[in-house]
TORRO-726473 format. One record per residue: residue number from 1; residue in three letters; x, y, z of N, C-alpha, C in turn. Coordinates in pm, whole numbers. Example, Ala and Ser with C-alpha at 12.3 -4.5 7.8 and 13.67 -1.06 7.14 Angstrom:
// residues 2
k  r  n_px  n_py  n_pz  ca_px  ca_py  ca_pz  c_px  c_py  c_pz
1  ALA  1319  -569  780  1230  -450  780  1320  -330  780 .
2  SER  1285  -225  708  1367  -106  714  1290  3  787 .
//
This chain:
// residues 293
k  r  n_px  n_py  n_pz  ca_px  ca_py  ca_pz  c_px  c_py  c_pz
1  UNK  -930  1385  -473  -944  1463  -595  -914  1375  -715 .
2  UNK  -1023  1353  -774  -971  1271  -907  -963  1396  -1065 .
3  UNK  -831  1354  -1091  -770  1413  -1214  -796  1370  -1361 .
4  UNK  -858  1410  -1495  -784  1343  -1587  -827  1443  -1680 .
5  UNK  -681  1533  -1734  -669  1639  -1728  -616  1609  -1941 .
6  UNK  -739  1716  -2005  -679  1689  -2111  -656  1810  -2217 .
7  UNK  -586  1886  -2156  -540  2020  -2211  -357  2001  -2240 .
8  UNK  -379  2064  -2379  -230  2033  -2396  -198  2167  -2441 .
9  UNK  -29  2215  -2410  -13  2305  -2397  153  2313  -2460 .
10  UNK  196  2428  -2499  340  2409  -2580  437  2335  -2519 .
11  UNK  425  2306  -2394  500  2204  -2360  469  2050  -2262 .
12  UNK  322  2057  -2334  264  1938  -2243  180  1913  -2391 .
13  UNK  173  1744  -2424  113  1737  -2512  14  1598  -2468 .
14  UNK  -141  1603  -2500  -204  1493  -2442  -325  1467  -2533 .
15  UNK  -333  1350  -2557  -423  1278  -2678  -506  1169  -2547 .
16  UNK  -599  1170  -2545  -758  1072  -2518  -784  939  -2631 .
17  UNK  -699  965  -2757  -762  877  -2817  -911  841  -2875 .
18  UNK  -929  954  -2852  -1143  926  -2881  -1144  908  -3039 .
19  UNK  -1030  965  -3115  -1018  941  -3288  -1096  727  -3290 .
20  UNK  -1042  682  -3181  -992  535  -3200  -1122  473  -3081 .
21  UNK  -1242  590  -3048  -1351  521  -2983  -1253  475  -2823 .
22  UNK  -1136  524  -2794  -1076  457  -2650  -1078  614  -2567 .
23  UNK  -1215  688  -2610  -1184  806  -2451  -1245  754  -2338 .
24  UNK  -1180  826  -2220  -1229  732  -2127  -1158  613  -2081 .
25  UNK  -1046  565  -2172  -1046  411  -2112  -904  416  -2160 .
26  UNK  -835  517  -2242  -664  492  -2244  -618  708  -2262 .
27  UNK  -535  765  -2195  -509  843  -2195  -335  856  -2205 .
28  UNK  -314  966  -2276  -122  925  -2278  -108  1074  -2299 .
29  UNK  6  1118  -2225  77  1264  -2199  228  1256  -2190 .
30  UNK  269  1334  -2258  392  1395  -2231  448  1502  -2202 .
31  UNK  542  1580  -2088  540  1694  -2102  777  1702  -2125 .
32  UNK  779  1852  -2186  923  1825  -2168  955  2011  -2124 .
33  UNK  989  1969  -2007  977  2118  -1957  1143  2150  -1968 .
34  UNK  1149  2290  -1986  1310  2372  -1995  1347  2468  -1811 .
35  UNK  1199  2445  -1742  1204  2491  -1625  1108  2435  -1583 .
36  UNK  1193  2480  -1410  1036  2372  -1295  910  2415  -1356 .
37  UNK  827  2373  -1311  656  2407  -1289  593  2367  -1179 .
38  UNK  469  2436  -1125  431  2420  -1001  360  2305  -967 .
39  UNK  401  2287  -812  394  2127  -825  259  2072  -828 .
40  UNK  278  1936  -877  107  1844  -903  77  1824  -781 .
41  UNK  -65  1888  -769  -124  1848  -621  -146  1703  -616 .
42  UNK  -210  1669  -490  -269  1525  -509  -352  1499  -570 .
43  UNK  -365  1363  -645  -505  1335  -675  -508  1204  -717 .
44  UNK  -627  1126  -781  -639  1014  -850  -708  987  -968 .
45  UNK  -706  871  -1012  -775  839  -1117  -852  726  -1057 .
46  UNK  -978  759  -1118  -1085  633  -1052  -1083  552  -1152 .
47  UNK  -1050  405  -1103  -1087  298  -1144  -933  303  -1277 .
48  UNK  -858  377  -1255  -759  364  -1394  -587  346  -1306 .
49  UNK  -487  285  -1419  -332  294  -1346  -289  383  -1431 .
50  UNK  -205  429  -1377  -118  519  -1450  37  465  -1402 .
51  UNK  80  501  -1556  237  453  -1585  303  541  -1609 .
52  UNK  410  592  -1529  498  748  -1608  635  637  -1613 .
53  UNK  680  742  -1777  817  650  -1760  908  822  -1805 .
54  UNK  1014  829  -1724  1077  959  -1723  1187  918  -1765 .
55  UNK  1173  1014  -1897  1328  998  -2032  1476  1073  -1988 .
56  UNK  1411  1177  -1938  1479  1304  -1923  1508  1379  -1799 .
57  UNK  1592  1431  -1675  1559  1483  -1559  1523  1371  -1484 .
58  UNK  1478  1452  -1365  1419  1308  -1259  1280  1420  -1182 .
59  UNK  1191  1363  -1101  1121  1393  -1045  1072  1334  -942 .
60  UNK  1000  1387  -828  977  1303  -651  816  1329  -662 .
61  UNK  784  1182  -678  635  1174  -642  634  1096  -466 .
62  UNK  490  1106  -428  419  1084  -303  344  996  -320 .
63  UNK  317  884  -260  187  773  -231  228  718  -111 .
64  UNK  153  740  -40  119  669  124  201  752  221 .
65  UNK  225  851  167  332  924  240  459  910  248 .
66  UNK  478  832  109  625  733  130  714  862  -57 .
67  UNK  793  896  -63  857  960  -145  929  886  -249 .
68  UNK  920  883  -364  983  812  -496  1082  934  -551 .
69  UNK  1218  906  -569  1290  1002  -681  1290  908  -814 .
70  UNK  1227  992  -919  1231  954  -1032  1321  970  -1098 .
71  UNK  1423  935  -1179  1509  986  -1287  1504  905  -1414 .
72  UNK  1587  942  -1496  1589  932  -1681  1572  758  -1654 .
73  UNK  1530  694  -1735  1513  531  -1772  1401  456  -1642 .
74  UNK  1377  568  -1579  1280  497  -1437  1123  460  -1469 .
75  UNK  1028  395  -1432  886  380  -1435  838  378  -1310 .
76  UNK  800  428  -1295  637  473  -1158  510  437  -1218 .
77  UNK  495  384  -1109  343  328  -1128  213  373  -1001 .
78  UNK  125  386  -1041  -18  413  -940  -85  359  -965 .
79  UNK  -192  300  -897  -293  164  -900  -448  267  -909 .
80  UNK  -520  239  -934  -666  278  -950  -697  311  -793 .
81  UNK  -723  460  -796  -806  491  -693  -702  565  -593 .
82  UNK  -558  530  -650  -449  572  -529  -376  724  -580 .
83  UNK  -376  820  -440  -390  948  -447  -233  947  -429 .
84  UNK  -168  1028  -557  -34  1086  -554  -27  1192  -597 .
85  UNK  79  1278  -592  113  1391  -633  245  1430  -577 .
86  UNK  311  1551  -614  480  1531  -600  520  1627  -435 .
87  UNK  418  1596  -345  458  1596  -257  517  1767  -235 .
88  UNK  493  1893  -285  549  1988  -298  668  2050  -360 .
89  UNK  687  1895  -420  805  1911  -529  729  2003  -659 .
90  UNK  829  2067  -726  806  2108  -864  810  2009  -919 .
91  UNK  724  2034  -1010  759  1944  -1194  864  1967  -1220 .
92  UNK  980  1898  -1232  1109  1915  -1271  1141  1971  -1444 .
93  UNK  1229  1996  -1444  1296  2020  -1567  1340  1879  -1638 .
94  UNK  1286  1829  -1745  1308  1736  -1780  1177  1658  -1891 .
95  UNK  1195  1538  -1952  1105  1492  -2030  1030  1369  -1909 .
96  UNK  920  1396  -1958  834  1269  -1909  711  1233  -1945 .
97  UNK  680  1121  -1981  562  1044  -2032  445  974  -1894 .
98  UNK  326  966  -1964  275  887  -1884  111  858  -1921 .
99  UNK  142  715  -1906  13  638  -1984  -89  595  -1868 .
100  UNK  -215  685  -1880  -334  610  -1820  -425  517  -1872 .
101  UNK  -488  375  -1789  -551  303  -1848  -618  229  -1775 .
102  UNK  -807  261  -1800  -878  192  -1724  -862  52  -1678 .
103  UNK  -843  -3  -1603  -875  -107  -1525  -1018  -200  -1508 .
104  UNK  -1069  -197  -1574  -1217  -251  -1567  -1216  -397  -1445 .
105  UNK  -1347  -391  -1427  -1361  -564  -1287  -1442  -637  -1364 .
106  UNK  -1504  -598  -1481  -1588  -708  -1544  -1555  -652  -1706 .
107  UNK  -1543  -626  -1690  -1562  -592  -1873  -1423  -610  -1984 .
108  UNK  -1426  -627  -2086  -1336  -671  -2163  -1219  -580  -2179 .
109  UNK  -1104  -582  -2134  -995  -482  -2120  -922  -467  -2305 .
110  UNK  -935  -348  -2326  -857  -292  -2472  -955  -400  -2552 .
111  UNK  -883  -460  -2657  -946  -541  -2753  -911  -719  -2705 .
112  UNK  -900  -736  -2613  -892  -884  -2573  -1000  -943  -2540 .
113  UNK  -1031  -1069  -2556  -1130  -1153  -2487  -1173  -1173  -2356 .
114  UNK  -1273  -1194  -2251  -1291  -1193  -2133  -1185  -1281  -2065 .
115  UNK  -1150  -1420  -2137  -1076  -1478  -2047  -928  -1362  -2059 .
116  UNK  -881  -1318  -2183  -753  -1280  -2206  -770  -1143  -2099 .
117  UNK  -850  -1107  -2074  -884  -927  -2001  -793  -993  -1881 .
118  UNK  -905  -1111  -1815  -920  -1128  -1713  -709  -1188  -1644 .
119  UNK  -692  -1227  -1773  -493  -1263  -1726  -459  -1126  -1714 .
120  UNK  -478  -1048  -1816  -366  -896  -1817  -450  -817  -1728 .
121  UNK  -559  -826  -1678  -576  -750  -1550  -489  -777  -1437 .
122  UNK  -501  -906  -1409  -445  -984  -1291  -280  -957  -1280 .
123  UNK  -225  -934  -1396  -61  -929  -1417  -59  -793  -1379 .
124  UNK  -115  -706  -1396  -98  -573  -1379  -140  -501  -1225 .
125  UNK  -209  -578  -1197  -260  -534  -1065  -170  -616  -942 .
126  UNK  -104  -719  -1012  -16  -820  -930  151  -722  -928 .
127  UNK  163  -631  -995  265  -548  -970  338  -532  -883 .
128  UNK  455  -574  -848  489  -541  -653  593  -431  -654 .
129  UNK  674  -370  -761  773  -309  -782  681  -168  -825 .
130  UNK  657  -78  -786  629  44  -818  703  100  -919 .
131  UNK  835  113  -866  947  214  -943  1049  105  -972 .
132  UNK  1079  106  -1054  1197  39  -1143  1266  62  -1260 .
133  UNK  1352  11  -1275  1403  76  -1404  1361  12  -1546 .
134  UNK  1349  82  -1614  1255  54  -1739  1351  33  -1868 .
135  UNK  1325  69  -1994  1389  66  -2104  1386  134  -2232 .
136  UNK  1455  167  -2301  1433  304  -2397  1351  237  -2517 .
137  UNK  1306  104  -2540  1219  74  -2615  1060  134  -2561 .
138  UNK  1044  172  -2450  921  198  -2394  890  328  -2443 .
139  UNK  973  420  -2420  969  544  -2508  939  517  -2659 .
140  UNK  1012  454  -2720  988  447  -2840  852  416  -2915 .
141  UNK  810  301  -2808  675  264  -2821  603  374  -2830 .
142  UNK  591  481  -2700  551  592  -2667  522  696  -2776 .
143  UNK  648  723  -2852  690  812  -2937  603  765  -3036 .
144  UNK  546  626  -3074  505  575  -3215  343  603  -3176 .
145  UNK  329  610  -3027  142  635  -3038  107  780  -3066 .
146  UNK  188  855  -3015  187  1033  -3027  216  1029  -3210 .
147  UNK  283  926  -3306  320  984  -3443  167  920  -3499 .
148  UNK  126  831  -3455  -2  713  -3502  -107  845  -3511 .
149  UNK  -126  905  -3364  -245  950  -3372  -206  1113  -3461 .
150  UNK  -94  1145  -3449  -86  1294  -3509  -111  1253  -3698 .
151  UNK  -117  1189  -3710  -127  1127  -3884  -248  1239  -3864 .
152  UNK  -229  1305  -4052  -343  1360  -4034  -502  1300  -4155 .
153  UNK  -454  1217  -4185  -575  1112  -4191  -568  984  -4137 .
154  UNK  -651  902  -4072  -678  792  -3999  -717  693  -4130 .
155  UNK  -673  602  -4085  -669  475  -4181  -710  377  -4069 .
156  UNK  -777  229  -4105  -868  143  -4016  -750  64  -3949 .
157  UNK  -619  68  -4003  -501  -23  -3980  -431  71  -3875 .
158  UNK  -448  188  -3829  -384  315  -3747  -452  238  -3562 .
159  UNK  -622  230  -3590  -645  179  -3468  -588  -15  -3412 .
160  UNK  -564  -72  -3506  -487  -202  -3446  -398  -118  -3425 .
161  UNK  -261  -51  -3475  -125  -68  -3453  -155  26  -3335 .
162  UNK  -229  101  -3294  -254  156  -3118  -278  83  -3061 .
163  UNK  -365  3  -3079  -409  -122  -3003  -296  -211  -2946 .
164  UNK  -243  -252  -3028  -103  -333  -3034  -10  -234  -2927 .
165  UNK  66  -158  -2958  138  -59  -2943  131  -18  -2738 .
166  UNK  -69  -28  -2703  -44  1  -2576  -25  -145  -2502 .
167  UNK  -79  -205  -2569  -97  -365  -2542  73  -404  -2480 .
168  UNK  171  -388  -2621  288  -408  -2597  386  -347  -2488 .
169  UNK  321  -232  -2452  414  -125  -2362  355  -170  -2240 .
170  UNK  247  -231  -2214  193  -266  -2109  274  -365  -2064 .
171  UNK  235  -501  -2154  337  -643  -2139  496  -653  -2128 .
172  UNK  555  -520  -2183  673  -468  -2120  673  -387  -1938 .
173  UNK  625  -352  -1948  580  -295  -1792  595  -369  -1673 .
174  UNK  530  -513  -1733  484  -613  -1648  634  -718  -1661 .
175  UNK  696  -713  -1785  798  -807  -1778  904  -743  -1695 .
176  UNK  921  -589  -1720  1059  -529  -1636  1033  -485  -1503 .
177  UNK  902  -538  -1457  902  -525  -1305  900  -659  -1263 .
178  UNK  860  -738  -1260  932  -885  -1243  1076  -902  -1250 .
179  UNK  1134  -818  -1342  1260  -804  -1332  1361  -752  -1244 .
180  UNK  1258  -739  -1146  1324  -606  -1040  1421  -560  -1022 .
181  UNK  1435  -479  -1136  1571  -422  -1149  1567  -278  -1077 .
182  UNK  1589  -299  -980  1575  -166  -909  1698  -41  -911 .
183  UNK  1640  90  -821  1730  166  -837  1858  145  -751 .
184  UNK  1904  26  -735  2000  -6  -614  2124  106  -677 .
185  UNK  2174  156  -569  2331  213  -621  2465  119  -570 .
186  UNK  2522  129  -729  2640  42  -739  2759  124  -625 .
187  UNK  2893  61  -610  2986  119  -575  3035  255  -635 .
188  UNK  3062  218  -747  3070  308  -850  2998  447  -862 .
189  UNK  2827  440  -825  2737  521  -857  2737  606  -678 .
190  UNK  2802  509  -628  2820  562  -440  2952  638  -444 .
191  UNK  3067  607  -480  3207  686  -509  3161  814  -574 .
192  UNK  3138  826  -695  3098  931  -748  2997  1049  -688 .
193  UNK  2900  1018  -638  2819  1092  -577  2850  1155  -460 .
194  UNK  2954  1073  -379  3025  1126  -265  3082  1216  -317 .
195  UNK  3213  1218  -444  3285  1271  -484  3273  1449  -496 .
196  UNK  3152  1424  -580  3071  1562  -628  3001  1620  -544 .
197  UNK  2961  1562  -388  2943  1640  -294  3002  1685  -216 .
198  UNK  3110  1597  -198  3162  1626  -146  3281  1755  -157 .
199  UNK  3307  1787  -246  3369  1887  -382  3281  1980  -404 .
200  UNK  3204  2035  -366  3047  2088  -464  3112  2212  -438 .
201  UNK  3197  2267  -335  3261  2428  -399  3368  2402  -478 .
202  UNK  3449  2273  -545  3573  2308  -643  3524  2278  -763 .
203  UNK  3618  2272  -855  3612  2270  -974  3533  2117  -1014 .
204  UNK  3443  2095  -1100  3374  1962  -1077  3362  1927  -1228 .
205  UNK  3518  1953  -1284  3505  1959  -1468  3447  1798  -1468 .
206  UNK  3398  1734  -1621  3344  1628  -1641  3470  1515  -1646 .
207  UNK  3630  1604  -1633  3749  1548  -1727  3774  1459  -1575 .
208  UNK  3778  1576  -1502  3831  1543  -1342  3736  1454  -1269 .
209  UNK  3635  1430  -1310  3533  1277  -1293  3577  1193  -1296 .
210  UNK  3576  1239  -1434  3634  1069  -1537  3755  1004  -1472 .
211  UNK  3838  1072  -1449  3980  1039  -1358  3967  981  -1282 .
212  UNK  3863  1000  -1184  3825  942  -1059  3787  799  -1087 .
213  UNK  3747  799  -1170  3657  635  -1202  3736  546  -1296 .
214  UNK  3894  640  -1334  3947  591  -1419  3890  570  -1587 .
215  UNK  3800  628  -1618  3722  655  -1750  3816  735  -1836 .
216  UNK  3736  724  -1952  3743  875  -2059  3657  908  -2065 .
217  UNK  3674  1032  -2087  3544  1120  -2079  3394  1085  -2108 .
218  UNK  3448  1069  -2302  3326  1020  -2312  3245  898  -2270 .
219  UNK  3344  776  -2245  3272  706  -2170  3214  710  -2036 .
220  UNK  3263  835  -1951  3229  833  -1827  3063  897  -1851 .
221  UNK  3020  1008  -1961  2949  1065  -1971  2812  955  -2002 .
222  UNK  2875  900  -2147  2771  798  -2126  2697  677  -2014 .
223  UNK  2758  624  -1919  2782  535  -1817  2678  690  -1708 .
224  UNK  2733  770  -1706  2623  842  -1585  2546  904  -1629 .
225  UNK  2507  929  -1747  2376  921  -1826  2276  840  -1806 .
226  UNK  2337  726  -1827  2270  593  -1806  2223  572  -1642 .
227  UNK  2317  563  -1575  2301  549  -1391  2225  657  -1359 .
228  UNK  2253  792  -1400  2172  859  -1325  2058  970  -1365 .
229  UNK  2041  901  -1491  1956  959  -1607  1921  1118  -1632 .
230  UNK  2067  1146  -1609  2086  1278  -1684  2240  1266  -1733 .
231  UNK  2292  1407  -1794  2393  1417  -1790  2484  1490  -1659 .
232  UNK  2624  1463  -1663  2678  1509  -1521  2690  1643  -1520 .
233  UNK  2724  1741  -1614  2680  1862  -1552  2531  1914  -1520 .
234  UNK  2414  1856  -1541  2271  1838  -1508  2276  1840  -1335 .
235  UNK  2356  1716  -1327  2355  1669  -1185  2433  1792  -1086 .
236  UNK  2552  1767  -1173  2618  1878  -1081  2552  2032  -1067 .
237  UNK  2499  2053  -1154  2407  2211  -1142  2295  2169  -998 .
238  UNK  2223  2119  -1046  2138  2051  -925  2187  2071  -854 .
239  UNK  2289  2009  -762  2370  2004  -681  2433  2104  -579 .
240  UNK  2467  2149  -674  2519  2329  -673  2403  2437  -631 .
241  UNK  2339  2385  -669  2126  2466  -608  2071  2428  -469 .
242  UNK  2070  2329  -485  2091  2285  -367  2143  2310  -225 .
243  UNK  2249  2329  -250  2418  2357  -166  2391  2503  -181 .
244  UNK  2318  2604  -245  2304  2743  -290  2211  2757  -171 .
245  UNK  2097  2683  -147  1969  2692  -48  2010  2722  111 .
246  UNK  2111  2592  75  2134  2574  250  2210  2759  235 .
247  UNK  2318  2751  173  2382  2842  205  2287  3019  230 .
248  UNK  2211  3027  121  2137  3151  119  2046  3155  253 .
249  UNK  2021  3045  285  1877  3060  447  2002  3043  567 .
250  UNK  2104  3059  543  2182  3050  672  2146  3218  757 .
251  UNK  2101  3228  925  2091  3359  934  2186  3458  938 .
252  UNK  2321  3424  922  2373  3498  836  2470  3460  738 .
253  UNK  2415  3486  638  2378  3412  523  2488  3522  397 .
254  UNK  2580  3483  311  2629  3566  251  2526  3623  145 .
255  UNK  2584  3733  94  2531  3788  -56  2522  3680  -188 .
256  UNK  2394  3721  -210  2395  3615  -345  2507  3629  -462 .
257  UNK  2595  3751  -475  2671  3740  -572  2797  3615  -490 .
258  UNK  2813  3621  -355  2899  3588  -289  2880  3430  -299 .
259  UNK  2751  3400  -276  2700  3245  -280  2769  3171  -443 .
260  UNK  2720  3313  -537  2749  3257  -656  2865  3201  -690 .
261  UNK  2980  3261  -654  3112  3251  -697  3200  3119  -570 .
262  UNK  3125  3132  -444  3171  2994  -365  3106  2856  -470 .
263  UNK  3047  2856  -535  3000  2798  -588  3020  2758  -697 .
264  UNK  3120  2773  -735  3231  2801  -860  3168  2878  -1000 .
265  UNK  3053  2919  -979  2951  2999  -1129  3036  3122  -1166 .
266  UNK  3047  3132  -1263  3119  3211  -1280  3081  3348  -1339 .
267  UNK  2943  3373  -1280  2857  3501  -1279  2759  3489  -1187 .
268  UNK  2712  3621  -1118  2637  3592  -1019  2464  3562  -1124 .
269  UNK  2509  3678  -1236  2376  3646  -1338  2374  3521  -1420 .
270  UNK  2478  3377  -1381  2459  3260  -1441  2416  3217  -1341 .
271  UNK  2457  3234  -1209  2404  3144  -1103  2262  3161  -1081 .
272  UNK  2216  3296  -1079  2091  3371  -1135  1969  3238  -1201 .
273  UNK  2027  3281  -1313  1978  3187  -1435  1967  3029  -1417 .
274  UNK  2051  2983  -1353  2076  2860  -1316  1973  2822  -1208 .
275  UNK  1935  2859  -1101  1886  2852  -956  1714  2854  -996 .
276  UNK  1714  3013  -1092  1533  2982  -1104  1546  2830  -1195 .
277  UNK  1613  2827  -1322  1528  2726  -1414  1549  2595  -1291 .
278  UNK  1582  2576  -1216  1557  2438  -1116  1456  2480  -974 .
279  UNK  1456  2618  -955  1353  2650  -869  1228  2726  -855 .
280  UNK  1211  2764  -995  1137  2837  -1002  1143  2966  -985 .
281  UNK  1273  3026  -898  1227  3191  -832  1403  3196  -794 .
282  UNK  1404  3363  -829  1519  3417  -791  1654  3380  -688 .
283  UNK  1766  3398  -685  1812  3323  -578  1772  3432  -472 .
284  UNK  1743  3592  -512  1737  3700  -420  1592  3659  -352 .
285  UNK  1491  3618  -484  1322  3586  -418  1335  3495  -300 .
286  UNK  1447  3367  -326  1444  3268  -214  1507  3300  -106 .
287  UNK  1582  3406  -99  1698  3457  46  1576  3517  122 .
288  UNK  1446  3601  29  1377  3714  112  1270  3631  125 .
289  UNK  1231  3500  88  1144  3421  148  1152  3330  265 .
290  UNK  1307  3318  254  1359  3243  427  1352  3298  512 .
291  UNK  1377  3480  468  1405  3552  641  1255  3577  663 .
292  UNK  1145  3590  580  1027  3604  667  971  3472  717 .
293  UNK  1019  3378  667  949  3264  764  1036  3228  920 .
//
């Protein structure tokens, strides 16, 4: 199934570029969702790569049958012709970008010369790092093509600084995967994660973290912002949903107000609230969808 989908919607926003004569050959989307959405089937783009770089939240894409978790500062990449989609995951809650861009085998790539096409093809297709961690200048870049094209008159100097702009986010792409800075987890990022699962029915304040790692607060907040590209009560809600699933499909399985409060929520109508915006559907819809399967 090939995709290239250009409907934008209050919380998905997507420009073609055809203002700048590049439809067809550079596409860029962002969406920033406040709840899941249903998940992206498979599909591809012929003859184009696509680059998502996720600001916000995290998300699990599919290629080869092999599973990627995405989170905040990460880049994913897909090669021309290769069929992904999130594997039955929802679209997560969270911000995310993502730049498509033809690939041509003979023809002059963006505004470069045949010999120059023919290097930045080769660098890009020479990619070996799929997912890696990226950098908040890439967004920014990002942010400046969505303000370029929303101008509401075009000036002849608007199509170089796009030009430039994908050019540059590209040649960043290519430098921070060489860099292979991968998602390895530190000691630090392994202690903690145990911690909070291990805990996931007590109290999981941000203060009583910090303690653990020997931090202050606010520095602990910033530091797992960064590692795990959200903030820690983000994570810990997650978490807590999660740990809500197993518990609700057990066959016998407590009451959802009952789930709520092992769970330290401190309403069964927050836990409520909490469970759809990460799953889409009731915690009661998901108890009465386990016992009929």
């Amino acid at each position: 199934m090939s995709d290239f989908d250009n409907c934008s919607t209050a919380e998905r926003s997507i420009i073609n570029f055809s203002k700048f004569r590049l439809e067809g050959k550079v596409k860029l989307g962002r969406y920033s969702y406040k709840h899941v959405h249903d998940e992206l089937e498979t599909h591809s783009h012929d003859g184009m790569m696509e680059i998502c770089y996720c600001d916000k939240g995290m998300q699990v894409y599919e290629v080869n049958g092999k599973e990627y978790h995405i989170r905040g500062g990460d880049v994913f990449i897909t090669f021309p012709d290769e069929p992904h989609g999130t594997a039955q995951h929802p679209e997560e809650k969270g911000t995310l970008y993502w730049l498509i861009v033809q690939v041509p085998e003979k023809e002059r790539f963006l505004h470069f010369d045949e010999e120059e096409s023919a290097v930045f093809i080769m660098e890009l297709m020479a990619i070996k790092e799929r997912h890696f961690k990226g950098t908040e200048a890439m967004k920014k870049m990002l942010d400046q093509l969505f303000a370029i094209h929303d101008e509401p008159v075009q000036q002849p100097v608007h199509k170089l600084q796009t030009l430039n702009l994908i050019s540059t986010f590209l040649l960043t792409v290519i430098e921070y995967s060489q860099k292979n800075v991968s998602r390895k987890q530190s000691d630090r990022i392994a202690e903690i994660k145990n911690y909070i699962h291990s805990n996931i029915y007590r109290d999981l304040r941000v203060e009583l973290l910090a303690k653990e790692l020997c931090m202050s607060g606010s520095h602990f907040k910033s530091w797992f912002k960064k590692e795990f590209g959200m903030p820690p009560v983000d994570y810990i809600l997650r978490a807590r949903v999660e740990e809500a699933k197993k518990l609700l499909l057990l066959p016998d399985g407590e009451s959802v107000t009952a789930v709520a409060f092992k769970l330290n929520f401190s309403s069964s109508q927050y836990f409520a609230t909490v469970f759809k915006k990460y799953t889409g559907v009731s915690p009661a819809e998901f108890k009465q969808r386990g016992l009929k399967t």
